[in-house]
C-alpha positions, 0 to 999 in steps of 0.5 A, spaced: 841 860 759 845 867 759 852 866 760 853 871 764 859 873 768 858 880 772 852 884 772 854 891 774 851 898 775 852 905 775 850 912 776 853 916 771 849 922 768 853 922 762 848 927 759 842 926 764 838 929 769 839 923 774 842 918 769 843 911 770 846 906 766 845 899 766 851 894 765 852 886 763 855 881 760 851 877 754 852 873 748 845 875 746 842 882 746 839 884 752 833 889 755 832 892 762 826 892 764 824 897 770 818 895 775 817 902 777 818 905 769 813 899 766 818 900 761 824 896 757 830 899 756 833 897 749 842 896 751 847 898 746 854 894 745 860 896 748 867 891 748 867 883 749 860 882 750 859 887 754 852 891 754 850 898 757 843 901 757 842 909 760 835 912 762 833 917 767 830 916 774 828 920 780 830 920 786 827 913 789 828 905 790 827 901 783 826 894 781 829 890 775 831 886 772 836 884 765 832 879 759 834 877 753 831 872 747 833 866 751 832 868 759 831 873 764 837 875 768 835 876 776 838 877 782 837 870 783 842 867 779 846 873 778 854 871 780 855 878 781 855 883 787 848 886 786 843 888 792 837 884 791 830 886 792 824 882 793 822 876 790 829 876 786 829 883 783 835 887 783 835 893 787 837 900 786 836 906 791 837 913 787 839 917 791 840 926 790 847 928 792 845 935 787 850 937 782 854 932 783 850 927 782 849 928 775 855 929 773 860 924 777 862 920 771 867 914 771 865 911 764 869 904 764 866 903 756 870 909 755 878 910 754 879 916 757 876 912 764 878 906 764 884 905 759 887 897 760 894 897 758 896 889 759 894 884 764 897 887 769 898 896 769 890 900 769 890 907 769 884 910 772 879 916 771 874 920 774 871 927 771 867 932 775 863 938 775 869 944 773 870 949 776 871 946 783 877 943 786 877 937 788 880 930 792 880 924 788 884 916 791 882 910 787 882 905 792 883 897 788 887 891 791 887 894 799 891 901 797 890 908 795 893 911 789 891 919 787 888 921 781 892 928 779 888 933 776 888 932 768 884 937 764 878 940 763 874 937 757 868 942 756 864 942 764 868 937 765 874 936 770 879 930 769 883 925 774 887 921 772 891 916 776 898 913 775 900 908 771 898 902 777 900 895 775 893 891 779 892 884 782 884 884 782 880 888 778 875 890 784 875 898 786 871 904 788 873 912 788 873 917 794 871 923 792 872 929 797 869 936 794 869 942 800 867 938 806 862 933 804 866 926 802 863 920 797 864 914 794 863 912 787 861 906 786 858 900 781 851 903 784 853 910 784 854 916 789 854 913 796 856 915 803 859 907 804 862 903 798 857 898 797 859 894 790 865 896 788 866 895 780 868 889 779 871 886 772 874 879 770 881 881 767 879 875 761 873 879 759 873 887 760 868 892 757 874 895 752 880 892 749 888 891 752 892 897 749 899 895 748 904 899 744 910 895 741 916 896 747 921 898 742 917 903 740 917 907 745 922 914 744 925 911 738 929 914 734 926 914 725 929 916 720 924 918 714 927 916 706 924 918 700 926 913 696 927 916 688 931 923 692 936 919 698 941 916 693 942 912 686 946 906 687 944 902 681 944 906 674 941 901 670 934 901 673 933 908 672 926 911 668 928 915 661 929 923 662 933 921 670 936 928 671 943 929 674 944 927 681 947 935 682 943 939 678 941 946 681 934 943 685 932 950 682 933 949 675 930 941 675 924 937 675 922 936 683 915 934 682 911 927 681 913 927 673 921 928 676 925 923 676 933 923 679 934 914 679 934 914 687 933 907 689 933 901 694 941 899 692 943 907 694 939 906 701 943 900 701 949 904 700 949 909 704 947 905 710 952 907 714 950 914 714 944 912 717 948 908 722 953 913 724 946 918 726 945 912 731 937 911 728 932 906 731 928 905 725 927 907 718 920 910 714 920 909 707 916 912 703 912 908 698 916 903 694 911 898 690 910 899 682 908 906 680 908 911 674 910 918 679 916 918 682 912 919 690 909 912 688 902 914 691 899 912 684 901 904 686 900 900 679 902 894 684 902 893 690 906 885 691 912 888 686 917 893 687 917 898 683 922 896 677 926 904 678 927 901 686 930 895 685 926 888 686 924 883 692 932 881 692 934 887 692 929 889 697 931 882 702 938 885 701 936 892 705 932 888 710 937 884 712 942 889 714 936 893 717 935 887 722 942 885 722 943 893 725 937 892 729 933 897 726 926 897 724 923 898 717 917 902 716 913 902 710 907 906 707 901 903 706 896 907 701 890 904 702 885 910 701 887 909 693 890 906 687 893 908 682 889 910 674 893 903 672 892 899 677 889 893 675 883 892 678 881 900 675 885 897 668 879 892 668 873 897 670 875 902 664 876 896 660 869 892 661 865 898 665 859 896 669 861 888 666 867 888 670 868 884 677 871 891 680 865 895 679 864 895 687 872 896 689 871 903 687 865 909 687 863 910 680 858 915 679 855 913 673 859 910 666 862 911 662 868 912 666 871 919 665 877 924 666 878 930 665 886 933 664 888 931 671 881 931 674 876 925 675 869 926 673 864 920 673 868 917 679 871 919 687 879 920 686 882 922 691 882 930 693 879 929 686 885 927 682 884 922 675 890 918 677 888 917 684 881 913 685 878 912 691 878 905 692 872 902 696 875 899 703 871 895 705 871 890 698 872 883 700 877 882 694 881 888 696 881 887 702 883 880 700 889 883 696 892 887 701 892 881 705 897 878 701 901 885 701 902 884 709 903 877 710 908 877 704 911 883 707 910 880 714 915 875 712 920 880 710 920 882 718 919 889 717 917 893 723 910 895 721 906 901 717 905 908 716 898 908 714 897 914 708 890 919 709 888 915 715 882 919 716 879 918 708 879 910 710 873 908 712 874 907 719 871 899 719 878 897 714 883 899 720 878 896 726 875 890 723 881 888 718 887 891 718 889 891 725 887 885 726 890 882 721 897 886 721 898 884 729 894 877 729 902 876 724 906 880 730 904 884 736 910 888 736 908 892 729 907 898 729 901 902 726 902 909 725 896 914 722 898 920 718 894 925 720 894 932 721 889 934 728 887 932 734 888 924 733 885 922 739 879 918 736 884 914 732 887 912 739 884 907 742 886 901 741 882 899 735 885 902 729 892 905 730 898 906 735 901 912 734 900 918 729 904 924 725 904 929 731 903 934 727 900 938 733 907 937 736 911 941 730 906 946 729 907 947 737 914 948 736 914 953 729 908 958 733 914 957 739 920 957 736 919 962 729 913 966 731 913 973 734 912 973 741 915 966 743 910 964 747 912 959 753 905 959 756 903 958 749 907 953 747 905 948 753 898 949 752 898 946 744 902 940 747 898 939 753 892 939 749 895 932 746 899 931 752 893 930 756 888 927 751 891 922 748 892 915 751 898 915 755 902 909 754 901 913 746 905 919 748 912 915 747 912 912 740 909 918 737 912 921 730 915 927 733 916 931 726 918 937 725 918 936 717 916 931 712 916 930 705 909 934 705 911 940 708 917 946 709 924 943 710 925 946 718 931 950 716 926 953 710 921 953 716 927 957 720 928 962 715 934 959 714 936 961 720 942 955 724 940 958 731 933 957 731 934 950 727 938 948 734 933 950 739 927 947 734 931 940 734 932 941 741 925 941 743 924 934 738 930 931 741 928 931 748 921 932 749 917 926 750 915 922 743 918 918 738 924 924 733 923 923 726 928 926 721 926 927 715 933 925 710 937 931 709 936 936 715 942 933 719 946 936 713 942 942 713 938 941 706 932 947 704 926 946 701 920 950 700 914 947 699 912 940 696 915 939 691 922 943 693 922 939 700 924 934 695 930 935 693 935 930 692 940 928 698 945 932 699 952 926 698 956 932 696 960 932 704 963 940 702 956 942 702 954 940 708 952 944 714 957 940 719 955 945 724 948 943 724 950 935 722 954 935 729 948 938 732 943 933 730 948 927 733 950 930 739 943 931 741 943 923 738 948 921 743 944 925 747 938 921 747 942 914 747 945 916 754 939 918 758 934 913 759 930 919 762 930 922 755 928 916 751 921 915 755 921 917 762 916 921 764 915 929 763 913 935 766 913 942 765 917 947 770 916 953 767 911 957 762 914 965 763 914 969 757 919 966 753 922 961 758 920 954 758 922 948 762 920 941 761 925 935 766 924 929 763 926 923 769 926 915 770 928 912 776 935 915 779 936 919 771 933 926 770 934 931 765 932 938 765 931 943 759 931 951 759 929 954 752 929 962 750 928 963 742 927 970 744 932 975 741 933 978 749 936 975 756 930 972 760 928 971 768 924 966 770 923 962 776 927 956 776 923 950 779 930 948 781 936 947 784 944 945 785 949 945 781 948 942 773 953 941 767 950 943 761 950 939 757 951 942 751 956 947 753 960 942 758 960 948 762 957 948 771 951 952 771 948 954 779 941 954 781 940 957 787 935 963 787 928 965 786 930 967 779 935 965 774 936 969 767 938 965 760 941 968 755 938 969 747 937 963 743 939 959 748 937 952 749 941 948 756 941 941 757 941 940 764 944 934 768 946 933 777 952 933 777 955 928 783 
């Protein structure tokens, strides 16, 4: 007998004239057999057993019912709250309601409709026909919550709801549209909800989706391990280059070596204590010829020129007695050239037990200077080959590199080229594997785009928000300083991206792969500010890439890799003091951390953003033009400055900001 626990229907057209789309729960495939259609409906998976299947229909009354192998499903012995026809069958009446009925969507195998958070907190989305306005309630444990126009996504609107916390999982939507107004429910578009969708809390149609609570708003701090500080000279590689040489005279690249290591992080520690950081990212630190370690040789030992396992239990315990999180990078999309499973591939060829861990084109294996020829190498590189991801042996290797590094307690992984590994490692392996060990471990993506596809709960947490940093250089740097622009590169994210992501994403404005910011500011200490006061308070997850607080330059890799700056008398102690004002900042206002967010304003080169959590709001006005600039405030009342300390008034319908300017607003009592 089919184990069942609902059967639910609903009208949805997702890309059909009058589309229906069938849903059920079972632990063997299903079919839908219509009476009407004398056809059988092949159901494709969604999550946790459930199945749906889509055809077109005419208007009119249908018979059917669900078959599998073992049994056939009717209204009979259905436990849900179908219609049922004669003889048992399960009844469905499609009726028209014109354009809307092919284009009222509430898609609940789809993140973007029906997005579970945790047992108890839901969002909920419908989308409509653009070009129309629309009025949308979710009615669910006998109340009513709005849904707030989102974006539009192709001819598609979207309504989303709140964050909702939900007793019974059983609710419809009210649609007005002009004068008419509908239901959506389980069976459709109706005039009076019939059956609501309905689901067990214990088996929804897709995952729970929580990030780590620590996460949200944390502060990091990023570390090139072999370029922030020397605290042990003995284990320093042959050829180390002076700590002080004139970055423009030395050797920056993968060859450059300058003796940075764990026991100068160790060292320095307190630097990193005093900027007031949650969590640090380091880049690779395992057994590596270049000084990047992005070629790994092995990946269960630390790299000789960074110390050992001891050295490193020694940094993680005083990570952890400070309370803060260590980052790791994982490179799984490729080895190094002497890794020793290519080691072994080189040696014995098509007789080793390797052979299916990398994608060789044809043997003997060859290289070409730096380039690979018989075999993939990352971006093509000879001592960067691709491994096969999805190899049962590899995969078995990195699971002992996270389970060891489990019990060190670090806070999680940043996952090096995301994209380039096939998808089914990070769903089916690693992150069932990384949060089987620890829920509050967190998984960050590098990617460069849209990350939305790797967001939804089966592969990563949060991302690299290069779009952010994008957003904010076209913004700050670029002719124009269009606000308008501005808020629409961010909310292309903003209002794509799962909601409870916004907050733990890597708000960067520079990494070891790109530009420092003050080189990206043209070196300009004015447009610096008003960058890194757009990153520390808008809503995400601040990095800082080691350096910039003390105004370090650097062109493009590998000038962006210059050793750290220990020299006090050459640091810019104006941006210094800058950073950890907006530091102090973020630390006393909850409302900044991770409250909510909202755009005021969007003129010419004004933007305005408040951020608020219960009784705790901030407000923030930017100019990075060179000329004053009226806008219209959005608000009003007497406000410190946060920056200045001095009493700014907002009564009028337009208020003027000065050039380059950045406030930081707060009520005053």
């Amino acid at each position: 007998m089919m184990k069942r626990i609902m059967v639910l229907i609903f009208i949805s057209a997702i890309v059909m004239t009058h589309g229906v789309s069938f849903i059920t729960t079972s632990d063997s495939t299903p079919s839908v057999v219509i009476l009407e259609k004398s056809s059988e409906l092949e159901m494709s998976r969604l999550e946790n057993g459930w199945w749906r299947a889509e055809t077109t229909l005419e208007p009119g009354l249908y018979h059917y019912y669900f078959s599998t192998e073992e049994s056939t499903l009717t209204a009979e012995n259905d436990r849900g709250n179908q219609s049922e026809g004669e003889s048992g069958l399960f009844l469905l009446f499609v009726e028209d309601f014109g354009e809307l009925q092919n284009s009222v969507i509430h898609d609940f195998g789809n993140r973007d409709y029906f997005n579970p958070i945790n047992e108890k907190e839901f969002y909920f989305a419908v989308s409509l026909p653009s070009g129309n306005t629309y009025e949308v309630q979710l009615v669910i444990d006998d109340k009513e919550y709005s849904l707030e126009y989102l974006r539009d996504f192709g001819n598609q609107s979207f309504y989303r709801s709140e964050r909702i916390e939900v007793e019974i999982l059983e609710y419809y939507f009210e649609i007005g549209a002009g004068k008419d107004f509908l239901i959506l429910d389980s069976l459709g578009l109706c005039r009076e909800p019939r059956a609501f969708f309905s689901f067990s809390k214990e088996r929804l149609p897709i995952s729970y989706f929580e990030l780590p609570e620590w996460s949200r708003g944390a502060l990091y701090y990023q570390i090139f391990p072999e370029r922030f500080a020397n605290g042990d000279p003995t284990n320093d590689p042959d050829g180390t280059q002076s700590w002080d040489i004139n970055p423009a005279h030395a050797n920056l690249g993968g060859d450059g070596f300058f003796g940075g290591d764990l026991k100068g992080i160790i060292d320095h520690f307190d630097h990193i204590l005093e900027l007031g950081v949650d969590s640090i990212y380091l880049n690779p630190i395992f057994e590596s010829p270049s000084s990047h370690k992005y070629d790994t040789e092995d990946y269960l030992k630390i790299d000789d020129n960074f110390g050992d396992d001891y050295v490193f239990e020694e940094l993680i315990s005083l990570a952890e007695d400070s309370g803060i999180r260590l980052i790791l990078d994982g490179v799984f999309n490729h080895t190094g050239y002497d890794f020793f499973a290519f080691k072994d591939l080189l040696e014995r060829e098509e007789a080793s037990p390797y052979k299916d861990w990398y994608f060789v084109k044809r043997f003997p294996i060859r290289k070409i200077q730096d380039r690979a020829m018989t075999y993939v190498g990352w971006n093509g590189y000879a001592y960067m080959p691709k491994i096969n991801s999805l190899n049962e042996g590899w995969q078995a290797y990195v699971e002992k590199l996270v389970r060891k590094y489990d019990l060190e307690g670090i806070g999680g992984w940043r996952l090096d080229v995301a994209t380039e590994v096939d998808p089914l490692f990070w769903s089916g392996f690693f992150r069932p594997l990384v949060k089987s060990l620890g829920r509050d471990m967190i998984l960050v993506a590098e990617f460069w785009g849209d990350a939305r596809s790797l967001l939804r709960g089966k592969t990563f947490d949060s991302a690299m928000n290069y779009p952010f940093k994008e957003a904010v250089i076209e913004y700050v740097f670029r002719a124009g300083n269009s606000a308008a622009k501005f808020a629409a590169m961010t909310n292309l994210y903003l209002n794509a991206y799962p909601p409870q992501t916004l907050h733990s994403l890597w708000n960067i404005l520079d990494s070891h792969d790109t530009e420092r910011i003050l080189t990206l500011a043209f070196n300009q200490v004015d447009l610096l500010k008003i960058a890194v006061a757009i990153q520390m308070t808008f809503i995400g997850s601040p990095v800082i890439y080691y350096g910039d607080e003390v105004g370090m330059k650097g062109g493009k890799d590998p000038e962006n890799r210059a050793p750290m700056l220990w020299d006090e008398e050459k640091w810019n102690w104006e941006i210094y003091e800058y950073y950890k004002t907006l530091i102090d900042l973020r630390r006393a206002h909850e409302s900044i951390r991770d409250g909510e967010y909202e755009v005021l304003t969007a003129e010419g080169p004004v933007f305005s953003f408040r951020r608020w959590k219960d009784s705790d709001e901030v407000i923030v006005a930017i100019n990075p033009s060179r000329e004053n600039a009226f806008f219209n405030p959005q608000f009003e009342g007497e406000f410190c400055e946060y920056l200045s300390g001095r009493s700014i008034s907002f009564y009028e319908d337009t208020a003027e900001i000065p050039p380059l300017t950045v406030w930081i607003l707060v009520q005053e009592d």
